[in-house]
C-alpha positions as CSV (number, residue, x, y, z in Angstrom):
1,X,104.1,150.3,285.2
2,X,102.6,149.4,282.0
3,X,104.9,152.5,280.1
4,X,108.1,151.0,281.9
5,X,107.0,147.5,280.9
6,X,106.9,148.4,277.2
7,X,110.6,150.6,277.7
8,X,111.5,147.6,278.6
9,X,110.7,145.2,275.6
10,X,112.0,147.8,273.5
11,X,115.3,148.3,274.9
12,X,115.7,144.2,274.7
13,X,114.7,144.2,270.9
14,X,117.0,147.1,270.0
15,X,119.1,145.2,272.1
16,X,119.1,141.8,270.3
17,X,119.2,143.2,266.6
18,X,122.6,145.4,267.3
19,X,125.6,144.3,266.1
20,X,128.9,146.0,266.6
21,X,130.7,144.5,263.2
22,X,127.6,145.9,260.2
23,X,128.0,145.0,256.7
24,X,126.3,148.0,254.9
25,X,127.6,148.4,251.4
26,X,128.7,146.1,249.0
27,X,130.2,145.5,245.6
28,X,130.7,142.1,243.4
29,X,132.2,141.5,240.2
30,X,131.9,138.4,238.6
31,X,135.0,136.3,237.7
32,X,136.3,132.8,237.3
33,X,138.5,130.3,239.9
34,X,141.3,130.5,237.9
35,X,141.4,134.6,237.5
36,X,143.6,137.0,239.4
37,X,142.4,139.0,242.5
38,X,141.8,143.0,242.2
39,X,144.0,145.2,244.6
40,X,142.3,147.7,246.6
41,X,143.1,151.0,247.5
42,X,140.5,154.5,248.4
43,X,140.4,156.9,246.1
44,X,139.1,160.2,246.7
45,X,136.1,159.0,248.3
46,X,135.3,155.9,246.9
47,X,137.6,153.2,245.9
48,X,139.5,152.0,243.6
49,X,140.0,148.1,242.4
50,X,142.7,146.7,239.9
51,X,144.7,143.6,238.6
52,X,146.6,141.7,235.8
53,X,145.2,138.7,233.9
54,X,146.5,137.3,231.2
55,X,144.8,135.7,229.0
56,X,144.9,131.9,229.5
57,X,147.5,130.1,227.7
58,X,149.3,132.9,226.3
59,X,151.9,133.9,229.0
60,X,153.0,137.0,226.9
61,X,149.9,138.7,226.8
62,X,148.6,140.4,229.8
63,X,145.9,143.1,230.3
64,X,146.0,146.0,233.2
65,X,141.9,145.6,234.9
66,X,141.0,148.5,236.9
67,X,137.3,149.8,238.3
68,X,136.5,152.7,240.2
69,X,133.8,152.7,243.5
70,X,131.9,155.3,244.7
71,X,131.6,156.0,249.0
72,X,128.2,153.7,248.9
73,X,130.3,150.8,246.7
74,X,128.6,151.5,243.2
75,X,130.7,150.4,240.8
76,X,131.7,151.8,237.5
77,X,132.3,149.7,234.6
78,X,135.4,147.6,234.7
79,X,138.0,149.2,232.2
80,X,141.6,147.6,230.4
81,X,145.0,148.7,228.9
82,X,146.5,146.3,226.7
83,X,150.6,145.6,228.3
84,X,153.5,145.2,225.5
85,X,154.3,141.3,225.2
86,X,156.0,139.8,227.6
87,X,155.7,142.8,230.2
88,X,154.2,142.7,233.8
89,X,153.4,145.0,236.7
90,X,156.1,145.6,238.4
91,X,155.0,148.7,240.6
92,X,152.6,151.5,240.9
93,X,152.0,154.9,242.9
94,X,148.9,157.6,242.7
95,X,149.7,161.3,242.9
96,X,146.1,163.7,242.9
97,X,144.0,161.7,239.9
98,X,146.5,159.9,238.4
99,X,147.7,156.0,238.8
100,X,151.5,155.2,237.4
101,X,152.4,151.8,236.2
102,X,156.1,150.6,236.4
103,X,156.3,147.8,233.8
104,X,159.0,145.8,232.5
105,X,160.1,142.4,231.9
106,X,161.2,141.7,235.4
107,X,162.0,143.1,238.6
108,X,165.5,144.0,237.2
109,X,166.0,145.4,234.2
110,X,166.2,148.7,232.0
111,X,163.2,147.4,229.7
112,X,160.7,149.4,231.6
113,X,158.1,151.8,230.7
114,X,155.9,153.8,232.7
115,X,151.9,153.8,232.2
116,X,150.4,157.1,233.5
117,X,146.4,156.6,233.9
118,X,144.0,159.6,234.5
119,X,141.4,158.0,236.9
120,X,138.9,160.9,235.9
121,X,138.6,160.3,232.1
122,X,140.9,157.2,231.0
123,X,143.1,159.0,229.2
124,X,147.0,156.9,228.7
125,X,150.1,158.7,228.2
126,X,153.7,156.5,227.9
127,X,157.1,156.8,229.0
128,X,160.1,155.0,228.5
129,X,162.1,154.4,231.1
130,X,165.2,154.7,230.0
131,X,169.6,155.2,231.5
132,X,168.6,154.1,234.9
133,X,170.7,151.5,236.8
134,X,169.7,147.6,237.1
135,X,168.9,147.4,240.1
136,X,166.7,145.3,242.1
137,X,163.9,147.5,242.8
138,X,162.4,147.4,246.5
139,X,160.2,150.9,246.0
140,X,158.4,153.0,243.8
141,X,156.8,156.2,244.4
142,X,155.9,159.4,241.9
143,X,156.1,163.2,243.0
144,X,155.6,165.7,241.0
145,X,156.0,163.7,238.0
146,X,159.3,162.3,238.7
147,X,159.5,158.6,239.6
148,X,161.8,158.2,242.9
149,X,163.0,154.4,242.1
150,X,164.5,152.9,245.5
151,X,166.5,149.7,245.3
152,X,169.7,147.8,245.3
153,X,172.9,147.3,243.2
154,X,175.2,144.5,244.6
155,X,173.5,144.4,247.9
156,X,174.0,148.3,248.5
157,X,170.9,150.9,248.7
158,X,170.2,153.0,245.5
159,X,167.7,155.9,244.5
160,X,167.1,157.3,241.4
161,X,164.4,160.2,240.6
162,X,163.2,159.8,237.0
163,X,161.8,162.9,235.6
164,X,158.7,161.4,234.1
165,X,157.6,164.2,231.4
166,X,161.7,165.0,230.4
167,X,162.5,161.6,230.2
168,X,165.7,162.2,232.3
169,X,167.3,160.5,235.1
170,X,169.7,161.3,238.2
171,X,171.0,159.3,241.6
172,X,171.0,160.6,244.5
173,X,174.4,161.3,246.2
174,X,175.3,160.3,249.8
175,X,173.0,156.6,249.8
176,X,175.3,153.8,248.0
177,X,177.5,152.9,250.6
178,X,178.6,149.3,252.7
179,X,176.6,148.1,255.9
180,X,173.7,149.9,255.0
181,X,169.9,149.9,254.4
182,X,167.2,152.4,253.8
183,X,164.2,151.6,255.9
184,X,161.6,153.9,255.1
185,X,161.1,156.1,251.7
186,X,158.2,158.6,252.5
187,X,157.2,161.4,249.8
188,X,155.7,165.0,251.3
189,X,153.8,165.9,248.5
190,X,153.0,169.2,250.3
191,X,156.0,170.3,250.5
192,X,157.2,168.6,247.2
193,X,160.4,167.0,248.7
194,X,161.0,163.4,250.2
195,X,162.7,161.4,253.1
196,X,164.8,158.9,253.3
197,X,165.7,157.0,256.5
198,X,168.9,155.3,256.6
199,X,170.4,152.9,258.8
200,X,174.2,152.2,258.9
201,X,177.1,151.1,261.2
202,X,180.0,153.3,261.6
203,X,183.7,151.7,261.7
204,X,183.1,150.6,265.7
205,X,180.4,149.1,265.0
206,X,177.7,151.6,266.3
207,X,174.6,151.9,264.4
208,X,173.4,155.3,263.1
209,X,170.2,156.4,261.9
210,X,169.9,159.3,259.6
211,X,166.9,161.1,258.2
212,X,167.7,162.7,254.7
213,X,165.3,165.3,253.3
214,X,165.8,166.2,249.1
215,X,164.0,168.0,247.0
216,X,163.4,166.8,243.6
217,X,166.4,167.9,241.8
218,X,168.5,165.9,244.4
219,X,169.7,168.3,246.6
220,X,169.9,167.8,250.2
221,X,167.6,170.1,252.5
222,X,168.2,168.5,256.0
223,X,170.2,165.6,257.4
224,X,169.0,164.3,261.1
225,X,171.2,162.1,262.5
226,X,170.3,160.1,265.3
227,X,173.7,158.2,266.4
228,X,173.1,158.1,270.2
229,X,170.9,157.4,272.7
230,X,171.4,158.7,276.3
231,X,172.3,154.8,277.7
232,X,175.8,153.9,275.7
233,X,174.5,150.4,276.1
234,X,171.4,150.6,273.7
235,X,170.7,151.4,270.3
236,X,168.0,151.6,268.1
237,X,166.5,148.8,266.7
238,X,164.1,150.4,264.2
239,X,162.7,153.4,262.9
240,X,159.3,154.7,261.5
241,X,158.7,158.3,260.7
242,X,155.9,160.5,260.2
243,X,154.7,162.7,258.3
244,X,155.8,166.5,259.5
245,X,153.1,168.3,261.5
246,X,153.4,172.0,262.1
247,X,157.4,171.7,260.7
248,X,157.8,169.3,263.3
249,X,158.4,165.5,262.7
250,X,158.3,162.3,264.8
251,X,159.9,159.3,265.1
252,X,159.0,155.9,266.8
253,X,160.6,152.5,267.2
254,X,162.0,149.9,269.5
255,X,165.8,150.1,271.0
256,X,167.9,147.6,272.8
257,X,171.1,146.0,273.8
258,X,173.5,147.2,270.9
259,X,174.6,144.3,268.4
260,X,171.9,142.0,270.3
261,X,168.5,142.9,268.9
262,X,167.5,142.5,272.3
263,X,164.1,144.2,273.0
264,X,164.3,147.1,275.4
265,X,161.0,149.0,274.7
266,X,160.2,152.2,272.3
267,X,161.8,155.1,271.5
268,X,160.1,159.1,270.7
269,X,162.3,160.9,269.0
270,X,160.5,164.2,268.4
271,X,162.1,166.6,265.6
272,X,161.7,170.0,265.1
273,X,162.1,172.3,262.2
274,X,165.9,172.9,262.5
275,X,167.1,169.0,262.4
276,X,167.3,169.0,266.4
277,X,165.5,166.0,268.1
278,X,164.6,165.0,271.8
279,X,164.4,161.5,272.8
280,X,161.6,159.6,275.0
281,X,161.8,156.1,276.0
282,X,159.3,153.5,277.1
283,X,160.3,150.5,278.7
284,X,158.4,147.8,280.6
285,X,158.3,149.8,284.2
286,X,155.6,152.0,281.5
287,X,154.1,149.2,280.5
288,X,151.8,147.9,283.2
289,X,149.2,146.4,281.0
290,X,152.3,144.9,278.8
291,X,151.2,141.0,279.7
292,X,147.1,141.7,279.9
293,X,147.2,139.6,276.8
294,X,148.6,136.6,279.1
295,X,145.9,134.3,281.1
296,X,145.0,135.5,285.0
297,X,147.6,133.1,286.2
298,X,150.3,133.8,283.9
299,X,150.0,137.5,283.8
300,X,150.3,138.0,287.5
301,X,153.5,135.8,287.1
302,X,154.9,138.1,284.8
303,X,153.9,140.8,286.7
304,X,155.4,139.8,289.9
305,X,158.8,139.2,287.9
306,X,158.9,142.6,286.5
307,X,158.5,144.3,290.1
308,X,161.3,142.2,291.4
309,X,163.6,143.2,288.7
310,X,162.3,146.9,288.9
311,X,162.9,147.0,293.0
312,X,166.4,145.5,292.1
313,X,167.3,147.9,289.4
314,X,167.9,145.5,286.7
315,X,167.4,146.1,283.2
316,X,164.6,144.3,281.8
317,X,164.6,142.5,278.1
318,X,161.8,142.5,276.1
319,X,161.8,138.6,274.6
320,X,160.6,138.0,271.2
321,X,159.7,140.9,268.8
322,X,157.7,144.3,269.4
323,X,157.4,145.5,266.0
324,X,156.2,149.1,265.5
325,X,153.3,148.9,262.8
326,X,151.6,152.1,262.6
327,X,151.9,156.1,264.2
328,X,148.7,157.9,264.0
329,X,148.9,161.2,264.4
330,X,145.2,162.5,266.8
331,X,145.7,165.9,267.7
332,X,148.6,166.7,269.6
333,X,149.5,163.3,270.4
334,X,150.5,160.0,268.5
335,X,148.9,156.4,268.6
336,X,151.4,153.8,268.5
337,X,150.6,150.2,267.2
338,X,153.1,147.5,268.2
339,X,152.7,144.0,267.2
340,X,154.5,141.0,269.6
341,X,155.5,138.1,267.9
342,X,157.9,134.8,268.1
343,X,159.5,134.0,264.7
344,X,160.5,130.8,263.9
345,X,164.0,131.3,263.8
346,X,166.7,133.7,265.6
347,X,167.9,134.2,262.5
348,X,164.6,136.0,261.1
349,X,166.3,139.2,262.8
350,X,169.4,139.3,261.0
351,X,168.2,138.5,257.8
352,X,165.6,141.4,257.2
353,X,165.9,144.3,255.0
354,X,163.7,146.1,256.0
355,X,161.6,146.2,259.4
356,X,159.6,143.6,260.0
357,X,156.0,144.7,259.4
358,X,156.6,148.0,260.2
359,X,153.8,150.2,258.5
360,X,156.6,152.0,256.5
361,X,157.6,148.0,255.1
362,X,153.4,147.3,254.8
363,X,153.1,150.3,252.4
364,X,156.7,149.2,250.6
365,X,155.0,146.0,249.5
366,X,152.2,147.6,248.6
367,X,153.5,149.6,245.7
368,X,155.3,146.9,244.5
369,X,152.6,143.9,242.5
370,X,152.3,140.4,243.3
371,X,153.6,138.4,240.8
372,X,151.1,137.0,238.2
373,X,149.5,134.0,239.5
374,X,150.3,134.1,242.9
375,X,146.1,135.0,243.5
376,X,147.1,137.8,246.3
377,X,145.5,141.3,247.7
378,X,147.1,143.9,249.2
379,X,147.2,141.7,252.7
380,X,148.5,138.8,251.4
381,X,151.3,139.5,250.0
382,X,154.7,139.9,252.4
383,X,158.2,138.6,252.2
384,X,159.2,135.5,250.5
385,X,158.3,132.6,252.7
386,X,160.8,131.5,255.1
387,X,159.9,131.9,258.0
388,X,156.4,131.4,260.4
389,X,155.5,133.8,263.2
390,X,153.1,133.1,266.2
391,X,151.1,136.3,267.0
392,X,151.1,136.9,270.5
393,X,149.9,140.0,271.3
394,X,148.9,143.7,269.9
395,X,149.9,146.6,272.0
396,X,149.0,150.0,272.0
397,X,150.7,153.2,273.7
398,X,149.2,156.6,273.2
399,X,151.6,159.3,273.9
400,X,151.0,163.5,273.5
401,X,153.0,165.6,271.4
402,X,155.6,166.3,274.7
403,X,156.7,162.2,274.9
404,X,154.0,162.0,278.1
405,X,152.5,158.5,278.2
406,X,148.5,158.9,278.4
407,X,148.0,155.2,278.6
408,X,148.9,151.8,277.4
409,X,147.3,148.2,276.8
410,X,147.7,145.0,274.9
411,X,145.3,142.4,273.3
412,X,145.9,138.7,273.0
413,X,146.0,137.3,269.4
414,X,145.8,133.9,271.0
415,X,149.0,132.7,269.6
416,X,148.0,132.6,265.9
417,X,150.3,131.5,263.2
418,X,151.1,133.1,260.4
419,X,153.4,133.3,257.0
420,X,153.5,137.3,257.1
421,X,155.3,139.4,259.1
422,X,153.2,142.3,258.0
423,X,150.9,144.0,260.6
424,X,148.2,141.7,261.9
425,X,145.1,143.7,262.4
426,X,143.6,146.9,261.0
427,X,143.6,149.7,263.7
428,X,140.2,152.9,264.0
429,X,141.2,155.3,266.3
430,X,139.6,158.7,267.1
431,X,141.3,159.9,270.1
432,X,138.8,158.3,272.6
433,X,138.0,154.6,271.3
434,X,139.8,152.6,269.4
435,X,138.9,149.4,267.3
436,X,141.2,146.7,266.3
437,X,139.4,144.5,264.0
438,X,141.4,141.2,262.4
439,X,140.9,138.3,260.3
440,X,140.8,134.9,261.9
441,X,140.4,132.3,259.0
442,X,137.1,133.5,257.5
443,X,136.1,135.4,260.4
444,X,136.4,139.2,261.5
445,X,137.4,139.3,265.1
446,X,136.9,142.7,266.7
447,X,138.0,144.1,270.1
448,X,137.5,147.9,271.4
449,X,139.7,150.3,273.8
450,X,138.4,153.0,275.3
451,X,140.5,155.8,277.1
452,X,143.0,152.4,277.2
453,X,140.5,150.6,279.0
454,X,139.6,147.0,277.2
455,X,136.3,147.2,276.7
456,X,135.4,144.4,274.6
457,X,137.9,141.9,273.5
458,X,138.3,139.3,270.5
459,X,134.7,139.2,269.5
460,X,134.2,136.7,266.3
461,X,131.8,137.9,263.5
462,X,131.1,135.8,260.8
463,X,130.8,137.5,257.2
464,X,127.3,138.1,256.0
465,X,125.5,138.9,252.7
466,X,123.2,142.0,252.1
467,X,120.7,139.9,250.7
468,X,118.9,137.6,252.7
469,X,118.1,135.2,250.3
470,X,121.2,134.6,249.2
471,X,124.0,132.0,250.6
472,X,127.9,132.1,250.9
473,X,128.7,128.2,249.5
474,X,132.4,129.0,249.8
475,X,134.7,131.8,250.8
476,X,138.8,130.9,250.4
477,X,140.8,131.9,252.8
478,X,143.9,132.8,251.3
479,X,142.1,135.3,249.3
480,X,140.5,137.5,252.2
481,X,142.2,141.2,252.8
482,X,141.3,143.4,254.8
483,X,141.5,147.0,255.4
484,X,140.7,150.4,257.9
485,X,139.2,153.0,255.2
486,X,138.0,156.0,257.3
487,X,136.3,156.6,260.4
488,X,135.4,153.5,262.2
489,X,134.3,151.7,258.4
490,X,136.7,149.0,257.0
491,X,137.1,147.1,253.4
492,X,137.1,143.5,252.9
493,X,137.6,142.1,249.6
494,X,138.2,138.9,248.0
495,X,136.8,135.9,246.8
496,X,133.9,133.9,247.4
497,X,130.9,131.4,245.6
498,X,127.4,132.4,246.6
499,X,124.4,130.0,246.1
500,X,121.2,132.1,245.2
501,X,117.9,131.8,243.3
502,X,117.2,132.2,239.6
503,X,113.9,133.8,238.6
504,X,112.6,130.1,237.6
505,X,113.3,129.0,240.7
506,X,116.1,126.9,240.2
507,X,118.9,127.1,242.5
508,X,122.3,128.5,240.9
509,X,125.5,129.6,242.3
510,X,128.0,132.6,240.6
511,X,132.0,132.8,241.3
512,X,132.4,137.0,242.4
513,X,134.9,139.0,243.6
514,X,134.0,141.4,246.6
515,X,134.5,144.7,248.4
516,X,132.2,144.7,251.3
517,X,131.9,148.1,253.5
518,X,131.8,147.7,257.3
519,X,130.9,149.9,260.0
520,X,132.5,148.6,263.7
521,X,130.3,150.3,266.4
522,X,130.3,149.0,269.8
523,X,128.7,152.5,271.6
524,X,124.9,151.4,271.9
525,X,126.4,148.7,273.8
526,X,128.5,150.8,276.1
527,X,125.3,152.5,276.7
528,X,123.8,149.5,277.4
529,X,125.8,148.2,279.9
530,X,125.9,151.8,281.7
531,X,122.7,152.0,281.7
């Protein structure tokens, strides 16, 4: 009795000191209020941190900051390159141990140059970037030292491949054309050729979606086009692609009413090696667990509406927007990540270029820099603001490689509002449980599926300090980003004022910048619970 007493107090104080959201590494740099934010990305298996300042009061000169991390978050020292007068940031890429700089005087413009940094020794080398159209550039991404430059020239879709080292330039053939849009620009680096995903109307008015494949000296390898779905009705609304697996490519996305933008549910198109594809579809008779996000009340309302319609055979809309954010590839199946949301206006729809928040438009913005003084990280910068969006839901679908649905669920996000159309939370999947961890103000909010059951659900965490004797005095908002790096461990960075002691005694406070490594974990509970 005494020996099962003493289990017991054990298993309570184990209990009560676990934590499923861990702060276990972490990295400052101090700076000033005014001075920008560092961007930051992993690199190899540490990170990687950078920015432009300029120095205060002179607008025309500007320095490129950058710092590398190791896995545990020790920092290197902070390093600089000098930018010409009156040039900026425009965009960047990484290929193997090398970061590229696009910068220029603007957006649009042939004054641009290209800054090639080795990360492993500092070494510079730079290029002119010269012949290449004006147009306004919407991507940026480097294979095998050519620069493939996406954009648009009198509101129609360009690329040009820039052959970095011969200082030479070509456009591709087959993309400048009326009524149409490129929605995703993915490199294979494997392979050393590149896709580009198309979307167009033809002359009645029926939209087609193309997958182009090149190689780098512009030729074309492969042309998929998806033009029809097996219901004459619907059409798709968006596409994402993946990255080819085994010669064999997917492709995920909502449909709907054609000409409506009317919700429907997702698409799989899977692709093989010879440009043939075979379509899947998922629509709310799939989705039982579609409205688990909803209260009791309301959710068995919805529910009872969607088995009427089903026992009458009528189609059933999707209101709102399901936005596909993310395809992970586990195995031999996919994850998809689907974001529901209300814009502000019905016109939000129309008036995209690309697709909202899609993982494929998250990673867009993310090669192309903030401009100077706008104070954001890679999460907060999205679309010029015109629009606001109340997050209602995540939802999750995890199919295998033969379009079979293995389950499905959603997660309320409580109806939050938001500037950014980009993806809302940051997503940990391992092919059994799955984390979905989000910032709410200044706190991390965490939920966990396993096996697409909801086992813990919108838990708030406030962010801690590693040192106990210190004190956050203020952390802003605005500044906060957040990241999934590997495994079930995250990055958040940004900006905050931390009250401490001196060794006198006094009490002092320092302005930092920080990357803070957490660790989500929610197992020891499980086992707690089961046991």
């Amino acid at each position: 009795m005494k020996s099962l007493f003493s289990v017991v107090i054990l298993f309570f104080i184990s209990f009560e000191g676990f934590s499923q959201v861990q702060f276990i590494e972490r990295l400052e740099i101090e700076t000033k209020q005014s001075e920008e934010n560092f961007m930051i990305f992993p690199y190899g298996s540490g990170v990687l941190g950078f920015r432009v300042q300029g120095d205060r009061g002179l607008v025309l000169k500007r320095k490129f900051q950058y710092f590398l991390g190791s896995s545990n978050l020790q920092k290197e020292e902070l390093r600089e390159v000098e930018l010409p007068d009156y040039h900026d940031l425009i965009a960047y890429d990484f290929e193997e141990e090398y970061l590229y700089l696009l910068i220029g005087r603007s957006n649009i413009g042939k004054e641009r140059k290209i800054f090639r940094i080795n990360l492993e020794n500092s070494a510079l080398d730079k290029f002119d970037v010269g012949n290449t159209l004006q147009i306004d550039l919407q991507d940026f991404q480097v294979l095998d030292q050519r620069a493939i430059m996406m954009g648009l020239l009198e509101s129609r879709p360009v690329v040009q491949v820039f052959d970095i080292e011969e200082e030479s330039v070509f456009t591709l053939q087959g993309i400048y054309s009326n009524d149409a849009k490129i929605i995703q620009l993915q490199k294979q680096s494997e392979f050393e050729v590149f896709d580009v995903v198309m979307s167009r109307r033809d002359m009645y008015k029926n939209k087609l979606i193309s997958v182009l494949t090149f190689d780098l000296d512009g030729q074309k390898l492969r042309e998929v086009k998806i033009d029809k779905l097996d219901d004459p009705k619907f059409e798709i609304l968006e596409a994402v692609l993946t990255e080819p697996n085994a010669y064999r490519q997917a492709m995920f996305g909502p449909y709907g009413l054609r000409k409506r933008d009317a919700f429907q549910g997702i698409y799989f198109a899977n692709i093989n090696e010879f440009g043939e594809y075979y379509n899947h579809y998922y629509n709310m008779e799939d989705f039982p667990n579609f409205y688990n996000y909803l209260p009791e009340r309301a959710r068995k309302r919805k529910n009872r509406s969607v088995e009427r319609a089903i026992e009458r055979e009528k189609s059933i809309t999707i209101p709102n927007v399901l936005a596909t954010r993310e395809v992970m590839a586990i195995d031999d199946g996919y994850l998809i990540y689907n974001d529901y949301f209300s814009p502000s206006s019905s016109r939000y729809m129309q008036n995209r270029n690309f697709y909202p928040g899609s993982e494929a438009y998250h990673n867009q913005h993310q090669r192309m820099y903030p401009p100077l003084g706008t104070g954001m990280t890679t999460g907060g910068f999205g679309r010029p603001v015109y629009f606001q969006f109340k997050y209602m839901a995540a939802q999750f679908m995890f199919v295998d490689s033969q379009g079979k649905l293995l389950w499905e669920n959603s997660l309320p996000l409580g109806n939050k509002i938001s500037e950014s159309d980009n993806k809302f939370g940051q997503v940990s999947f391992d092919g059994q449980d799955l984390y979905y961890l989000y910032l709410n103000k200044t706190d991390l909010v965490l939920s966990h599926i396993r096996d697409g059951d909801v086992i813990m659900e919108n838990e708030k965490f406030e962010i801690e300090l590693l040192d106990e004797n210190e004190r956050i005095r203020e952390t802003p908002e605005h500044s906060l980003s957040l990241m999934w790096w590997y495994d079930n461990y995250y990055l958040l960075s940004g900006t905050q004022k931390i009250r401490y002691q001196t060794e006198s005694g006094r009490e002092s406070t320092r302005h930092v910048f920080f990357v803070t490594k957490i660790k989500v974990d929610n197992t020891e509970m499980r086992f707690a619970e089961g046991g």
